[in-house]
C-alpha positions as CSV (number, residue, x, y, z in Angstrom):
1,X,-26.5,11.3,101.6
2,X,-23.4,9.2,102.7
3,X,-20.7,7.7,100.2
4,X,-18.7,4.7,101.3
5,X,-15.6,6.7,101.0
6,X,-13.6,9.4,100.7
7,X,-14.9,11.4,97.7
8,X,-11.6,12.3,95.5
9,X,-11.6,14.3,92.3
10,X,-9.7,12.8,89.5
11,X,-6.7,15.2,89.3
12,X,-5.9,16.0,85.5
13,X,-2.3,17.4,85.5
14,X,-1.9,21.2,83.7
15,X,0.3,23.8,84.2
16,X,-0.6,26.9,85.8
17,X,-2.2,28.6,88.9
18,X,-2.4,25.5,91.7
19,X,-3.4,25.4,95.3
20,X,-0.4,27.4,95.9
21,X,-2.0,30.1,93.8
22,X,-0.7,32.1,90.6
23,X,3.0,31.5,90.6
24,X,5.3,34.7,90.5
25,X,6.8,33.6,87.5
26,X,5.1,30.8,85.6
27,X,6.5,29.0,83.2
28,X,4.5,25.9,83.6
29,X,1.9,27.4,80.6
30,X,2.5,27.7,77.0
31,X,0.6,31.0,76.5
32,X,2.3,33.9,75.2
33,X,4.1,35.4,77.2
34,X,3.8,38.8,75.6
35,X,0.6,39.2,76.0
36,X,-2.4,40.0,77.0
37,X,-3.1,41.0,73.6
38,X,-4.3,44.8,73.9
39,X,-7.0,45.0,71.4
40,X,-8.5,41.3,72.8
41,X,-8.0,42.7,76.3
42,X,-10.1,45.5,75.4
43,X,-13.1,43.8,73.5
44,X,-13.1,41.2,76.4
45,X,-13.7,44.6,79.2
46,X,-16.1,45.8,76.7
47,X,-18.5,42.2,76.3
48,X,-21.7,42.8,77.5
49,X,-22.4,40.1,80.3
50,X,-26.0,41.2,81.3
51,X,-27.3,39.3,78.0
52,X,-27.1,36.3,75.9
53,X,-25.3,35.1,73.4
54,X,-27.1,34.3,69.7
55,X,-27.4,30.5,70.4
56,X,-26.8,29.9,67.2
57,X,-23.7,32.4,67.2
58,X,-24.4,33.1,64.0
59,X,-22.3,36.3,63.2
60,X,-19.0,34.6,65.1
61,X,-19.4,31.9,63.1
62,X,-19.0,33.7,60.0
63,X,-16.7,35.3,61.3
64,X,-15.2,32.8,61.7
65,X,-15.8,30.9,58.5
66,X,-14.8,33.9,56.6
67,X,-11.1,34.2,58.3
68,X,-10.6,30.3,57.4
69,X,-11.9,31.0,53.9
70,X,-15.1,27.9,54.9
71,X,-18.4,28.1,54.9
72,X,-20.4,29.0,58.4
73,X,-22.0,25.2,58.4
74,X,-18.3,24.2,59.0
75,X,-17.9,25.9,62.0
76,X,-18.2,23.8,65.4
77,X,-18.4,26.2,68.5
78,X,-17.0,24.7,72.0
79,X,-16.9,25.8,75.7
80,X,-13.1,25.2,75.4
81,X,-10.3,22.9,73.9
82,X,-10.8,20.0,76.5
83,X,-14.7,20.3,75.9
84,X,-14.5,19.5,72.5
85,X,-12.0,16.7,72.9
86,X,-14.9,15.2,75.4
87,X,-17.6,15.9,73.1
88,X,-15.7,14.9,70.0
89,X,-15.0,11.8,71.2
90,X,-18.3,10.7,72.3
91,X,-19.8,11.2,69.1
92,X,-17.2,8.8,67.7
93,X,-17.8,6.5,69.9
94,X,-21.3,6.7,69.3
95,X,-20.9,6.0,66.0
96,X,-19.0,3.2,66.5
97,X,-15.2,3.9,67.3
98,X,-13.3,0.9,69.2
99,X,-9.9,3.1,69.4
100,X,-8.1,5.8,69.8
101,X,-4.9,6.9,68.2
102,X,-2.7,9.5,70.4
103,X,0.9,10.6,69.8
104,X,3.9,9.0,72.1
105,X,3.6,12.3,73.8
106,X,0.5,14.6,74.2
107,X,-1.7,16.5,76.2
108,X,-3.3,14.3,78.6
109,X,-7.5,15.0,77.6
110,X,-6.9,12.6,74.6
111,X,-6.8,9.6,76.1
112,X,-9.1,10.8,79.0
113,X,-12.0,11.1,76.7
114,X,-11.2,7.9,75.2
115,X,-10.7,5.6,78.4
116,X,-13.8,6.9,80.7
117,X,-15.8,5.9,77.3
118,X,-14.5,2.7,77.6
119,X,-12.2,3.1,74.2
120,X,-8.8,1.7,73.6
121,X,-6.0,4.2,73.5
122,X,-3.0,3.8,71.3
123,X,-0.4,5.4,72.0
124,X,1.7,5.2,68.6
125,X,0.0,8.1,66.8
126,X,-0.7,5.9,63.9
127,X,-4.1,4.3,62.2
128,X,-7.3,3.6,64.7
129,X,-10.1,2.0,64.2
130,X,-12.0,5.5,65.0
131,X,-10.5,8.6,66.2
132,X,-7.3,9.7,65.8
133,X,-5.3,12.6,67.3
134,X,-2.8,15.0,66.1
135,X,-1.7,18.0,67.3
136,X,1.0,20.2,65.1
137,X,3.4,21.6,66.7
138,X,3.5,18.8,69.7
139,X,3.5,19.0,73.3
140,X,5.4,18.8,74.8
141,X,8.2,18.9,72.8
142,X,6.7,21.4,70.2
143,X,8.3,19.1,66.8
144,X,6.1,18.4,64.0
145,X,3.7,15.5,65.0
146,X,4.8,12.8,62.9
147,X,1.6,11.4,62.1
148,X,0.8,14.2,60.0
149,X,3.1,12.7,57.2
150,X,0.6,9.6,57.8
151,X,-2.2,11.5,57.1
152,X,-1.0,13.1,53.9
153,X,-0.1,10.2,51.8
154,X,-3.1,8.1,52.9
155,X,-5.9,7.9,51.4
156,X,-8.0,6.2,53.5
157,X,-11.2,6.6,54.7
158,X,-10.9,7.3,58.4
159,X,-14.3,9.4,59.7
160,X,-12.5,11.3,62.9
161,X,-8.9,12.7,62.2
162,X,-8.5,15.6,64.6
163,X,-5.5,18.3,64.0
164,X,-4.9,20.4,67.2
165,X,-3.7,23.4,66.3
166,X,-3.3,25.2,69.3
167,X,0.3,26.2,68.6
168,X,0.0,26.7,64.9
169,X,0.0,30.5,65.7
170,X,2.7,30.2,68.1
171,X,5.3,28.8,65.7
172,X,8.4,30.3,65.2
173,X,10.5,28.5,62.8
174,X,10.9,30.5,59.6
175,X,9.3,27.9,57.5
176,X,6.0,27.6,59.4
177,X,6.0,30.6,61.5
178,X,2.1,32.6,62.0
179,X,1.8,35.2,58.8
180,X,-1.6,36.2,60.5
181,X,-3.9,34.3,58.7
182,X,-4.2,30.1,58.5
183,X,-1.6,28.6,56.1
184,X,-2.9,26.2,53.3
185,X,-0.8,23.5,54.6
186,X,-3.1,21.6,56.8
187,X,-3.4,18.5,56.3
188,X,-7.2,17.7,54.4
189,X,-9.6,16.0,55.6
190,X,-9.2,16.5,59.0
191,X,-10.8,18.5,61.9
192,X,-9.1,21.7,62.8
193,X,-9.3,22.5,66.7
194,X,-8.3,26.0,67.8
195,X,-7.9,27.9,70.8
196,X,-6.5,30.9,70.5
197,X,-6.5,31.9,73.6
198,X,-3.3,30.8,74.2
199,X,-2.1,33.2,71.5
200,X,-3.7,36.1,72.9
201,X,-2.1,35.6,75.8
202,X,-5.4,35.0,77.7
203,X,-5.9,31.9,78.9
204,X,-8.6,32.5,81.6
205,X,-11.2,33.0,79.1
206,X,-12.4,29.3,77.8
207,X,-13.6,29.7,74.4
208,X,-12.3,27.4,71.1
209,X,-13.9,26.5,67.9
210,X,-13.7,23.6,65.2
211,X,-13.9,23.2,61.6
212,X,-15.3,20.5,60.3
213,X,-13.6,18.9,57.2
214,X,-15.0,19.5,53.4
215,X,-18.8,18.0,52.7
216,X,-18.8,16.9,56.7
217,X,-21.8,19.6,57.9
218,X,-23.6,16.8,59.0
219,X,-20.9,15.8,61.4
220,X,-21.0,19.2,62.6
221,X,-24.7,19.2,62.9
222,X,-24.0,16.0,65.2
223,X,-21.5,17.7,67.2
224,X,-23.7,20.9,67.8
225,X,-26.3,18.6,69.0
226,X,-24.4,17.1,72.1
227,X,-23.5,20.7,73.1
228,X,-25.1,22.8,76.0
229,X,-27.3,25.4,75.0
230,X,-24.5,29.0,75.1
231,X,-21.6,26.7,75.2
232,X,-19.3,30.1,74.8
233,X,-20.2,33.1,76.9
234,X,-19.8,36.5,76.2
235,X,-16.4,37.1,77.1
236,X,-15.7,33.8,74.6
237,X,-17.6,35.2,72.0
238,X,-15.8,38.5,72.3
239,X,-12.3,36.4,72.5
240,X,-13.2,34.8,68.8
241,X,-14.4,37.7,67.2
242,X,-11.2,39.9,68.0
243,X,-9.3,36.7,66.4
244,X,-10.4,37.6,63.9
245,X,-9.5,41.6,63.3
246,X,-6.4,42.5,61.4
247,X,-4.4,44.5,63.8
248,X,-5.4,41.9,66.3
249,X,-3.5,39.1,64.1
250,X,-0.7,42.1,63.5
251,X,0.4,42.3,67.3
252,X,0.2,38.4,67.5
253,X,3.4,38.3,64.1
254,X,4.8,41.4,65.9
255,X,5.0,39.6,69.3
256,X,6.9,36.6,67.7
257,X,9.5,38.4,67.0
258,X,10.1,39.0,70.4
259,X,9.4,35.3,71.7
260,X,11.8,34.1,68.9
261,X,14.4,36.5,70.5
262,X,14.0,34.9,74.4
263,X,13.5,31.5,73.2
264,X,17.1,31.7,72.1
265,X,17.9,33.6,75.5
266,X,16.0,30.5,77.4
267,X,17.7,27.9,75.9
268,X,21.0,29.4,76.3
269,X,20.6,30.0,80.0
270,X,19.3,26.8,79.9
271,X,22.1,25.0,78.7
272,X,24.4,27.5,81.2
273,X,22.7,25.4,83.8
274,X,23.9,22.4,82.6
275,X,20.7,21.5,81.7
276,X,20.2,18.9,78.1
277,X,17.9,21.5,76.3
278,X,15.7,19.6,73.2
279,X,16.5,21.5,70.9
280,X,14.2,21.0,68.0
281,X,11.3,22.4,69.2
282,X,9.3,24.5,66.9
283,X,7.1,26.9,69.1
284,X,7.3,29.1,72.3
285,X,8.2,26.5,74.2
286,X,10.7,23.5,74.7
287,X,11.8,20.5,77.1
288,X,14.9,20.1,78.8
289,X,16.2,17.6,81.2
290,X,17.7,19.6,84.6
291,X,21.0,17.8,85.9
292,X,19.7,16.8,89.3
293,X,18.9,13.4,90.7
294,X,16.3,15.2,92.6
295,X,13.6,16.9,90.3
296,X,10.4,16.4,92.0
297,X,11.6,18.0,95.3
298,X,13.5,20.7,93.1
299,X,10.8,21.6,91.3
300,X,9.0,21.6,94.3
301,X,11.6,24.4,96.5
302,X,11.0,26.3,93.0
303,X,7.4,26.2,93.8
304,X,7.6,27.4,96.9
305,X,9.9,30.3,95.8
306,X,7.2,31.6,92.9
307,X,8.6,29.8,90.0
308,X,6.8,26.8,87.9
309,X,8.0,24.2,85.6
310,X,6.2,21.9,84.1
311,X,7.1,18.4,85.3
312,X,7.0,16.7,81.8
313,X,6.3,13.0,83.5
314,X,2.8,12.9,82.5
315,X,3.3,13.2,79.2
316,X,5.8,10.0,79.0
317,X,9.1,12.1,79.7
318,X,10.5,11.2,83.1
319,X,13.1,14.0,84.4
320,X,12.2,16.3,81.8
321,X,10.3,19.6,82.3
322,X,8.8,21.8,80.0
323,X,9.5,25.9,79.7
324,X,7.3,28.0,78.1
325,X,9.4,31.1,77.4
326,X,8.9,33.9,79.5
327,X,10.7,37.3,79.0
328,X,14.7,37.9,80.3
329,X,13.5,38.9,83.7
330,X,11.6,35.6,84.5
331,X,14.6,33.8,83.4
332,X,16.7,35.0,85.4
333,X,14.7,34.5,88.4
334,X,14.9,30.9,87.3
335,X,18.6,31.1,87.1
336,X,18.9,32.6,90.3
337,X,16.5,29.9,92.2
338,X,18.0,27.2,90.5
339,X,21.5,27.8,92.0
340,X,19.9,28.9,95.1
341,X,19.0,25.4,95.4
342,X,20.9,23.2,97.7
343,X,23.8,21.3,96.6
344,X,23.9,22.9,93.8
345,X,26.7,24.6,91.9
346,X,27.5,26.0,88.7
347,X,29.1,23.8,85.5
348,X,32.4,24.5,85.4
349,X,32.3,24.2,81.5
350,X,29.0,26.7,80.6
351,X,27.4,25.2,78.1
352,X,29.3,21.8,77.6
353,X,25.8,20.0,77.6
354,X,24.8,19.1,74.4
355,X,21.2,19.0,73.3
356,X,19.1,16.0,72.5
């Protein structure tokens, strides 16, 4: 078979491992970076991989259903985040969505789904004709997504409202931070989406879940309908079911302490830079805007010397990266490459930046 061109693969911009390989120190990824959660770590080298999964995963689901307090019918099981997104937003469309609502600034799958289905995207975060997206804290800037405040005072009937909640348990404001179980506070009726993966410090294993909202089984039914038969594997199913556990959920509060404590470090070195660090960020991980007029080929000598940012441009922010926080050692590497750099020197007023 010939094609009448090259044959390129859309390229769908994420942070970590590359073509480079697995950066040395990576702070391109928002997964926590005091993990790999012990207890997950070990049901996940325990899984049994010679067998199937229940098709029906019925005892993850309620599992499941009993650590959001839901029946199993609500319970929506997905190969990964970005797979539900896709699937998600196909049934809307099939059911006859014209648009899509995404925040100013999100991750990039939202509008994907919606434009290769031939959907409008709006990019205002408010009311669609359709689907619209949430996702609480945001990303990249990790602030609370302001068209939750929408979705609590209206009460109209919109079928697909989707919360992302990827970073719910990776908050660590005192007001919303993780307590080790879902807080109350969700907005209702939406879609929840959850991946907690990222959490558990394990991103490499691709396994989420939804729940659907009150009386809406038979949008769940829909939604298990489009899926592949064993859309979660073993190592998934063992993922979500150590989500579950107690002492599992106890590490994950006890390891926010300690993110809390080198998220301040981060910024602060940060803003030692020179950098303008945006400050109101919520979660385990925050922009900031590097003082340089040459960021792409900076971020690309920090490449080539092990470290990753994430260029932020993608998501709307043009000379902004985005940091997860990594512990003090991989921040000062960062510190160290940065003024490695050439041309560059160090502020002679540390921390005269102010944030945005």
């Amino acid at each position: 078979m010939t094609f009448p061109g090259p044959f390129c693969l859309p390229v769908q911009l994420h942070g970590g491992p590359d073509a480079a390989g697995i950066p040395v120190f990576d702070f391109s990824t928002n997964s926590n970076a005091c993990g790999p959660c012990p207890e997950a770590l070990h049901a996940l080298q325990s899984a049994d991989a010679t067998r199937y999964p229940d098709p029906a995963y019925t005892a993850l689901r309620e599992a499941l259903g009993a650590f959001h307090g839901v029946s199993p019918g609500r319970i929506v099981l997905a190969a990964s985040a970005s797979e539900f997104i896709h699937r998600i937003t196909a049934l809307a469309a099939q059911q006859g969505a014209v648009q899509v609502a995404v925040p100013p600034h999100s991750y990039g799958d939202y509008a994907q789904a919606a434009q290769v289905r031939g959907l409008e995207v709006l990019r205002s975060g408010g009311a669609a004709a359709g689907l619209q997206w949430a996702c609480e804290p945001s990303s990249p800037l990790g602030v609370e997504d302001s068209s939750l405040r929408g979705w609590r005072q209206s009460d109209a009937d919109v079928a697909w409202r989707v919360l992302d909640c990827a970073y719910v348990p990776l908050r660590l404001d005192a007001e919303g931070a993780w307590t080790g179980a879902p807080s109350p506070r969700m907005p209702s009726p939406c879609w929840q989406l959850w991946t907690p993966n990222k959490a558990l410090g394990l991103t490499g294993v691709r396994a989420a879940y939804a729940i659907a909202p009150p009386d809406c089984e038979e949008q769940a039914l829909g939604l298990t309908a489009l899926a592949s038969s064993w859309p979660v594997g073993a190592h998934g199913v063992a993922l979500l079911q150590a989500w579950t556990q107690a002492t599992v959920q106890q590490w994950l509060v006890h390891s926010l302490r300690t993110l809390g404590d080198w998220k301040a470090r981060q910024q602060t070195l940060c803003t030692d830079l020179g950098w303008a660090v945006h400050s109101r960020s919520l979660a385990n991980y925050f922009c900031a805007q590097p003082a340089t007029n040459t960021l792409q080929s900076d971020l690309a000598a920090l490449r080539a010397s092990g470290i990753k940012l994430r260029d932020a441009t993608s998501f709307g922010l043009h000379g902004t990266v985005r940091l997860g926080v990594l512990a003090p050692a991989a921040q000062d590497a960062l510190q160290a490459a940065w003024q490695a750099l050439p041309g560059r020197t160090i502020p002679h007023s540390i921390g005269s930046r102010e944030t945005l």
